[in-house]
Backbone as CSV, one residue per row, in Angstrom:
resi,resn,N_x,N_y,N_z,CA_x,CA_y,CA_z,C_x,C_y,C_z
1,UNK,25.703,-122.810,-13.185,26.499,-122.895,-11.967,26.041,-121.854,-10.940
2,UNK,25.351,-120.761,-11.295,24.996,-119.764,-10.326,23.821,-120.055,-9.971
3,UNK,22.905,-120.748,-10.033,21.989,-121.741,-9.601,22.380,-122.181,-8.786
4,UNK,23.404,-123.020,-8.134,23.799,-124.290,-7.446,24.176,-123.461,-6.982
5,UNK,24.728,-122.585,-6.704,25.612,-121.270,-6.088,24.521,-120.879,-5.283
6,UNK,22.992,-120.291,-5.772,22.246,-119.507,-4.694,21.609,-120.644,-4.161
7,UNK,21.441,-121.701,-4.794,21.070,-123.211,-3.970,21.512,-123.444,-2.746
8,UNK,23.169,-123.264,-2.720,23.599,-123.480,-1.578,23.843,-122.806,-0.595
9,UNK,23.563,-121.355,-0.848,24.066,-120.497,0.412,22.465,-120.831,0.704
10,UNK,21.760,-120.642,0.483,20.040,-120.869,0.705,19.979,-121.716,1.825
11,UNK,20.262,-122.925,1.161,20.264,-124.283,1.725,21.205,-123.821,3.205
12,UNK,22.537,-123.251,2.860,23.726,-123.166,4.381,22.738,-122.301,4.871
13,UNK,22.324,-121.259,4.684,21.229,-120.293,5.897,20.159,-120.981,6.582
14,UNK,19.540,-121.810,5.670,18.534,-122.712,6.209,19.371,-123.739,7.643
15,UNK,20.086,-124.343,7.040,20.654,-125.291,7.973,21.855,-124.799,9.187
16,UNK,22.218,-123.581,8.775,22.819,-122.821,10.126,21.568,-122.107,10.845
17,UNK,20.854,-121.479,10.158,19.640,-120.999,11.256,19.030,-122.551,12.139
18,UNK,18.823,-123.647,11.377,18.336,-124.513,12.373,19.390,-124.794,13.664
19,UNK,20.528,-124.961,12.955,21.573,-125.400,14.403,21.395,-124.396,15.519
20,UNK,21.482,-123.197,14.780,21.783,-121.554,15.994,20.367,-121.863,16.637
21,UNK,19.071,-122.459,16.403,17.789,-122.301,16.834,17.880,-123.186,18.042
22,UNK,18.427,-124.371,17.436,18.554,-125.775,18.510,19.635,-124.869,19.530
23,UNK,20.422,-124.130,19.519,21.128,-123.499,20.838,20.335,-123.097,21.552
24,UNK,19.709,-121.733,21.135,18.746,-120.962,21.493,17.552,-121.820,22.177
25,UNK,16.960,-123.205,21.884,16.026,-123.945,22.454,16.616,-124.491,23.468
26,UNK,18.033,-125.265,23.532,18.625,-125.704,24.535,18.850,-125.140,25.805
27,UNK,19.606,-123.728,25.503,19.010,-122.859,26.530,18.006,-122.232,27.473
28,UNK,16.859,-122.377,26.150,15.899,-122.168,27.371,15.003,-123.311,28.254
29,UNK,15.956,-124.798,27.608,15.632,-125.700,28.163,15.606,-125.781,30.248
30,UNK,14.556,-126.591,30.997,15.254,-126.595,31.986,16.300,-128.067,32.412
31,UNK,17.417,-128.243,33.338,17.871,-129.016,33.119,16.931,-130.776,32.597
32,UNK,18.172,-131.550,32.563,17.401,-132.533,31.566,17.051,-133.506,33.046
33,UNK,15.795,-134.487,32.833,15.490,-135.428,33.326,14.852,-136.396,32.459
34,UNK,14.478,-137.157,32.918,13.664,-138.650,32.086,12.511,-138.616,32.957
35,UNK,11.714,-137.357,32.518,10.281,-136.910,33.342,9.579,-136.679,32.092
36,UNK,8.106,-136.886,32.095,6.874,-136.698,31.658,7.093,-134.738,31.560
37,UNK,7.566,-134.203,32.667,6.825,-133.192,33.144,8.497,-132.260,32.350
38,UNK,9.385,-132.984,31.909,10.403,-132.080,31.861,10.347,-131.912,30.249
39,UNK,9.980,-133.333,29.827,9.075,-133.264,27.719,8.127,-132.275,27.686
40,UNK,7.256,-132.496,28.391,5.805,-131.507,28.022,6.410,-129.898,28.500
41,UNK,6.948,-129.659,29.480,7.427,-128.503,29.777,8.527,-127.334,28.728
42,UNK,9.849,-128.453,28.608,11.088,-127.756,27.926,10.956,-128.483,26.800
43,UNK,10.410,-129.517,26.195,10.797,-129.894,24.536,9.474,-129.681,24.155
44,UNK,8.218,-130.292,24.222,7.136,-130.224,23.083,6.086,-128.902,23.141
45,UNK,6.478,-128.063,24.188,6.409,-126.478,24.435,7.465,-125.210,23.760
46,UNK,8.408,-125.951,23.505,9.499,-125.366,23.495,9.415,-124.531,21.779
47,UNK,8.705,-123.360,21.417,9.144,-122.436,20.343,9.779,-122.503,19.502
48,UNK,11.354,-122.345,20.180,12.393,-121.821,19.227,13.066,-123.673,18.971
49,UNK,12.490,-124.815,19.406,12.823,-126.318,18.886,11.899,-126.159,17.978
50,UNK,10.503,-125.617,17.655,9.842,-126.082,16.221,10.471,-125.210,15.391
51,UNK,10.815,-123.893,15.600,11.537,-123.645,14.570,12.211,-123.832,14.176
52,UNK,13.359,-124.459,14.771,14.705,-125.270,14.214,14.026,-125.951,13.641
53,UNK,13.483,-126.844,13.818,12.822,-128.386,12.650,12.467,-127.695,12.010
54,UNK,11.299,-126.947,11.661,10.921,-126.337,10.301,11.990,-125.882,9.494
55,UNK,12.967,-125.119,9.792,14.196,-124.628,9.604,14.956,-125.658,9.014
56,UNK,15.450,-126.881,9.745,16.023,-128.306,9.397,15.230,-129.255,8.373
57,UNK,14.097,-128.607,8.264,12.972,-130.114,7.323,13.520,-129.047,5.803
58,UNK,12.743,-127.629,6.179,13.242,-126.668,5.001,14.507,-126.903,4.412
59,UNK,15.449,-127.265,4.912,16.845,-127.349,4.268,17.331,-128.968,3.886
60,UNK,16.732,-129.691,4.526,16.890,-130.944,4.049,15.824,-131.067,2.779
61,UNK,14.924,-130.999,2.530,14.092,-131.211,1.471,15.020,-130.324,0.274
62,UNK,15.386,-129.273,0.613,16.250,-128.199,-0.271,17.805,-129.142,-0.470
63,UNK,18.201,-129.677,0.208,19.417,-130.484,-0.028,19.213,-131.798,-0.881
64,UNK,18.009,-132.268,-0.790,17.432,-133.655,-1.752,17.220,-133.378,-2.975
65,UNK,16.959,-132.076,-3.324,16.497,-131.598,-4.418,18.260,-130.905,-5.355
66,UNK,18.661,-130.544,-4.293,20.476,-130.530,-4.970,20.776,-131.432,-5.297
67,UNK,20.688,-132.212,-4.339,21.619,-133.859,-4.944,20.897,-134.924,-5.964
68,UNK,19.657,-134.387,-6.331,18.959,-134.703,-7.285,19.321,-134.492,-8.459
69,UNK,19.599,-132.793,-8.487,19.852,-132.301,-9.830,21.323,-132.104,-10.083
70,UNK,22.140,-131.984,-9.536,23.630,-131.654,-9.478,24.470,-132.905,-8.858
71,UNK,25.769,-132.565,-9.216,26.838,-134.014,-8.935,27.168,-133.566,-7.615
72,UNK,27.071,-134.676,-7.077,26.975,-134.806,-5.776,28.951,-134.475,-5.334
73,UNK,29.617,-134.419,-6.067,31.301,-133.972,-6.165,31.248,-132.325,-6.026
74,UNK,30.001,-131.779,-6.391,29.894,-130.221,-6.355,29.156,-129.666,-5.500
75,UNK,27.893,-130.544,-4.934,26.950,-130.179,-3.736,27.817,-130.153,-2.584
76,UNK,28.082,-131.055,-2.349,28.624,-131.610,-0.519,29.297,-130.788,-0.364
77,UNK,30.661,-130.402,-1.254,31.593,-128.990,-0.412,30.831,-127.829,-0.611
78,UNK,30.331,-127.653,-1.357,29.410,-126.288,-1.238,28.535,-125.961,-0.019
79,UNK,28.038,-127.254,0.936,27.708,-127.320,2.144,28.393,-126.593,2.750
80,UNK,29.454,-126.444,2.695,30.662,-125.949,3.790,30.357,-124.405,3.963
81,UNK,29.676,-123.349,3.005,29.430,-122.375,3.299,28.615,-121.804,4.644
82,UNK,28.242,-123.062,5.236,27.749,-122.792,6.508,28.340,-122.070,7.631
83,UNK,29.458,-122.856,7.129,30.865,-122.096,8.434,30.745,-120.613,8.498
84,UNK,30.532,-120.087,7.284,30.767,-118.567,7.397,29.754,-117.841,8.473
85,UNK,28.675,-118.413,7.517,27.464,-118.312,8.298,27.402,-118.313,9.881
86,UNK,27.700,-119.506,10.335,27.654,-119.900,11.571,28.832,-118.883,12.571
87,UNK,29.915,-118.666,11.714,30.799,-117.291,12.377,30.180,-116.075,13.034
88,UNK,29.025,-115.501,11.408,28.675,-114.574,11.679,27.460,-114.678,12.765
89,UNK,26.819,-115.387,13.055,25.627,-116.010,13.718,26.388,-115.983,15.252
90,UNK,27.501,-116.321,15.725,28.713,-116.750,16.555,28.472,-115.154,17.267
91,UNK,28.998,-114.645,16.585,29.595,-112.954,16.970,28.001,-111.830,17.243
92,UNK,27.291,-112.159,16.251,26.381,-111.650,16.679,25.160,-111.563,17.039
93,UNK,24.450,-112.944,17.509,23.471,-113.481,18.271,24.050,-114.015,19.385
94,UNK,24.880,-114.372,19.516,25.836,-115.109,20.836,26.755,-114.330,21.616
95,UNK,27.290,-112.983,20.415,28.074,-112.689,21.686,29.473,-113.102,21.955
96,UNK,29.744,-114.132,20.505,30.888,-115.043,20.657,32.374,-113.938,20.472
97,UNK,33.818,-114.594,20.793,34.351,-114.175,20.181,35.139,-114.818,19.310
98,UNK,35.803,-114.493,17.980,36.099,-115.464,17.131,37.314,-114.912,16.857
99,UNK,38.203,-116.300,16.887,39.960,-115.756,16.615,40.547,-115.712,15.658
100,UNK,41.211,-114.617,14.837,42.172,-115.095,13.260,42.143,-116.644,13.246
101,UNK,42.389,-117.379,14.106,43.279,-118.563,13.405,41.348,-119.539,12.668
102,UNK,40.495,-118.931,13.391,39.129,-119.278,12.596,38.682,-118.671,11.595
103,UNK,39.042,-117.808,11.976,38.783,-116.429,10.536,39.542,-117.607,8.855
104,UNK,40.673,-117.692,9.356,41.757,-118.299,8.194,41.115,-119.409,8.069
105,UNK,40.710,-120.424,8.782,39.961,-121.421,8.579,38.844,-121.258,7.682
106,UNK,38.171,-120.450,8.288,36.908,-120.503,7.542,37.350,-120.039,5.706
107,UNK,38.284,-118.930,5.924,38.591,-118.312,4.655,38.964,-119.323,3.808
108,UNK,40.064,-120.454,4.728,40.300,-121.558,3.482,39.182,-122.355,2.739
109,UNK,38.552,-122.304,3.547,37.119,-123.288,3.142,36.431,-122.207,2.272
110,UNK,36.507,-121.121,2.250,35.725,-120.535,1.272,36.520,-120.247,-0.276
111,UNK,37.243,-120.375,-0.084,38.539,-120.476,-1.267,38.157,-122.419,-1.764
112,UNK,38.226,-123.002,-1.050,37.885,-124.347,-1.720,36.507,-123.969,-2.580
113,UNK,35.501,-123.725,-1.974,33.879,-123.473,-2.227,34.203,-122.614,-3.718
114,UNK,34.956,-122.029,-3.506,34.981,-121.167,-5.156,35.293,-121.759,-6.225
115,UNK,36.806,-122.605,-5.525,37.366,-123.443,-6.519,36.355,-124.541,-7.067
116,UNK,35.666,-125.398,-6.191,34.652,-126.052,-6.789,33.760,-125.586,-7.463
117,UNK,32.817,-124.106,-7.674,31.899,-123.975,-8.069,32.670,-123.219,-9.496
118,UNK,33.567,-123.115,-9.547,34.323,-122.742,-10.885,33.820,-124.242,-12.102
């Protein structure tokens, strides 16, 4: 069980670093058009979008290989450890601010995540 345990926070870092990356690319996107010149410029130039995909291919290949070996009743909520992740990612790459009533949220979901991996 502590296998599937470092499986999945692995896997949630992988797949919250891709989302936080796709922000970070969006941003430095310039606004959007249906131009030649706005693809080659802000998406197939764009850095911090290949790293999200590498980031996103890394964690999906890592998620095929969970649901390969483990019951898929124990993988999927274990996904949910992302949230935490994505909090802390929130507050301190962004700048965000985050309220108790998310804090408790997230906490419930991490109280489920235990209960399942019990």
């Amino acid at each position: 069980m502590f296998r599937l345990l470092f499986l999945s926070v692995v896997q949630s870092i992988l797949m919250c670093s891709a989302q936080s990356l796709f922000k970070v690319a969006a941003n430095n996107m310039a606004p959007f058009t249906w131009t030649w010149s706005f693809f080659h410029g802000s998406v197939l130039t764009n850095w911090w979008l290949l790293a999200a995909g590498a980031c996103g291919i890394a964690g999906v290949i890592e998620w095929m290989y969970m649901l390969k070996s483990y019951p898929f009743s124990q993988v999927y909520p274990l996904s949910s450890m992302s949230f935490l992740f994505g909090m802390f990612v929130a507050i301190i790459f962004f700048k965000e601010t985050v309220v108790w009533q998310q804090w408790v949220g997230v906490f419930l979901i991490m109280c489920g995540c235990g209960l399942i991996a019990r």
